[in-house]
C-alpha positions as CSV (number, residue, x, y, z in Angstrom):
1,X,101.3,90.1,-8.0
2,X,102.9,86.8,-7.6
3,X,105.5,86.6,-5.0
4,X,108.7,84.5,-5.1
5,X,108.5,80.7,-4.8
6,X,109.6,80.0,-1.2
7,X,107.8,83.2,0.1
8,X,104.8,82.3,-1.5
9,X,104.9,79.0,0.2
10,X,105.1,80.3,3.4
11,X,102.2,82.9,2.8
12,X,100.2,79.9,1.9
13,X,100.9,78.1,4.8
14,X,100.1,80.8,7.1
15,X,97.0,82.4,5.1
16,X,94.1,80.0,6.5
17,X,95.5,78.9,9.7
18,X,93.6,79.9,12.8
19,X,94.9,83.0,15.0
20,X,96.0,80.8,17.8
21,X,97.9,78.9,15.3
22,X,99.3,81.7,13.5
23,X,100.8,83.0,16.8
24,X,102.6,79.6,17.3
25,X,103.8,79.2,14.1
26,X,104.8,83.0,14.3
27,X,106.5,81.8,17.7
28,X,108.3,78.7,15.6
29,X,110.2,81.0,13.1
30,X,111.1,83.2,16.0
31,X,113.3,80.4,16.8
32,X,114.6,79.9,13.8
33,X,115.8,83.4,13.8
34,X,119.6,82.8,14.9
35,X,120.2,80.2,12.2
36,X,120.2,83.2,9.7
37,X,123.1,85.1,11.4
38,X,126.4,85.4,9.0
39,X,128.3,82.1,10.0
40,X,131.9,82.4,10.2
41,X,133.9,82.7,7.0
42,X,131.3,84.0,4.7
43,X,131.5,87.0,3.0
44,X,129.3,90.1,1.6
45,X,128.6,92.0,-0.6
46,X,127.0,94.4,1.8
47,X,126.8,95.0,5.6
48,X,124.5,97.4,7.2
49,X,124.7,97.2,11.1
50,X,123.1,99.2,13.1
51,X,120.2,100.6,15.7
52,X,117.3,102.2,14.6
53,X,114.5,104.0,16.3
54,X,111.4,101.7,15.7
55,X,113.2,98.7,16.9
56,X,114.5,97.6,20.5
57,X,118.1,96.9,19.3
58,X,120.4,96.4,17.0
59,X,120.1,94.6,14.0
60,X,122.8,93.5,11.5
61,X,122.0,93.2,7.6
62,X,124.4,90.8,5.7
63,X,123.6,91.0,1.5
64,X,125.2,89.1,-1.0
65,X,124.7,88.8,-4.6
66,X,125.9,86.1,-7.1
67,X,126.5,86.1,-10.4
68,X,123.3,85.6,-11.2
69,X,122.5,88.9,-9.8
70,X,120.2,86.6,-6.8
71,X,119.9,87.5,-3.5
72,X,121.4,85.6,0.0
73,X,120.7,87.9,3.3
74,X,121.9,86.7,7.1
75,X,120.4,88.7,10.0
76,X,122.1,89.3,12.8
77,X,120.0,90.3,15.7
78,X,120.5,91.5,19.2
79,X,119.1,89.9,22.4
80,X,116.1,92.1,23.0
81,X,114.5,92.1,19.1
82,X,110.9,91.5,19.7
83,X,109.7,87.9,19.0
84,X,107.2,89.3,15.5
85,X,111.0,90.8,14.2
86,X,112.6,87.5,14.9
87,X,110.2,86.0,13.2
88,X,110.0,88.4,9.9
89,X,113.4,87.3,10.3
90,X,113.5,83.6,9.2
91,X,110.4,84.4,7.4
92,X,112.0,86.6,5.0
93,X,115.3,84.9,4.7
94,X,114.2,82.0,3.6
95,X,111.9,83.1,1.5
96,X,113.8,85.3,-0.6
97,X,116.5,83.6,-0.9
98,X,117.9,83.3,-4.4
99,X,115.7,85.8,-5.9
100,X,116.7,88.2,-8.3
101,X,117.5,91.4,-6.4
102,X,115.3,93.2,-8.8
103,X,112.5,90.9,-8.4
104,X,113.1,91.3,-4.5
105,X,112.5,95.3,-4.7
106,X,109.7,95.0,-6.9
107,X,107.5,92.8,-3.5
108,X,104.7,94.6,-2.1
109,X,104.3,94.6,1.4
110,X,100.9,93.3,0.9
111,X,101.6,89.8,1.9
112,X,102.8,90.4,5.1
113,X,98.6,90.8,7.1
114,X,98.3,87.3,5.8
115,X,101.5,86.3,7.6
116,X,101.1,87.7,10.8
117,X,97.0,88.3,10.8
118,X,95.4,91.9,10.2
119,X,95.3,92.5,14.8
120,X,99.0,91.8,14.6
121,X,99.6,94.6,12.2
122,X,97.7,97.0,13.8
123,X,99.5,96.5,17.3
124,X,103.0,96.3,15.7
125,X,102.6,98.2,12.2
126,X,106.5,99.4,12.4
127,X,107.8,95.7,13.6
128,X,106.6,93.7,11.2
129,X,107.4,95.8,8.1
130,X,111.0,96.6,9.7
131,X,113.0,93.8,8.5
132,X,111.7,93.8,5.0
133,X,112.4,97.6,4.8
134,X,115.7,96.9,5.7
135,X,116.4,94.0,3.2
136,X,115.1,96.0,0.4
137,X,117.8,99.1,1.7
138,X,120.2,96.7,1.5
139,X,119.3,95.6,-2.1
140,X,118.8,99.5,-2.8
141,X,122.4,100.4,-1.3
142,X,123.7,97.4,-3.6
143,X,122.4,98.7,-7.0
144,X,123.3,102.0,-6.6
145,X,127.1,101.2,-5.8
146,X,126.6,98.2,-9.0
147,X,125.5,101.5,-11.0
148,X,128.4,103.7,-10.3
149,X,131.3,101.6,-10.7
150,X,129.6,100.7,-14.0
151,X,129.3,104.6,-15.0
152,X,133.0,105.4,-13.7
């Protein structure tokens, strides 16, 4: 499976780096997380807002689709998200950003030991799969709207 261009980019950059490494680059994107909140003025397509059991807050999903039929997300995330969701956060924004919502629901989850290393994923199985999960709800909520206002 070949993943989109900008995620794949970022899976190669994290793929061979050392643990210690991994952690501080993980720690990096962490703060980059609140520069994919919704800025003021832009609009949706979709907005899912809310608090779920496996994380520590609340966490906002902003979806919207172009013409094209690609894919823009902003995360919105509340002060105690855990630093690994933060940074699946700006990981995953920016790296599926404008592709094809299809193409987005079609990515394993397979890339995401490579990301954070195989130990991380055992400690935090539910965090760092969380954000994905919830962009690809989004995308799911999306179609199956698109699909009944095209059968009504």
């Amino acid at each position: 499976m070949s993943y989109p261009a900008k995620l794949q980019q970022i899976i190669d950059l994290f793929e061979y780096l050392p643990e210690e490494e991994k952690r501080e680059t993980l720690i990096a994107y962490a703060d980059q997380a609140a520069a994919q909140a919704p800025r003021e003025g832009e609009k949706f397509d979709l907005e899912d807002v809310r608090k779920d059991e496996e994380c520590t807050d609340t966490v906002g999903v902003f979806l919207s689709v172009d013409p094209e039929r690609k894919v823009r997300f902003r995360i919105n995330l509340g002060p105690q998200v855990q630093t690994l969701t933060r940074a699946m956060t700006a990981i995953l924004c920016k790296g599926m950003e404008g592709v094809p919502i299809e193409e987005l629901m079609d990515v394993p989850a397979d890339f995401v030991p490579k990301i954070v290393g195989a130990q991380l994923v055992r400690q935090r199985s539910q965090t760092v799969y969380y954000i994905l999960t919830r962009m690809k709800s989004a995308c799911k909520v999306w179609l199956n709207r698109e699909r009944a206002a095209a059968a009504s």
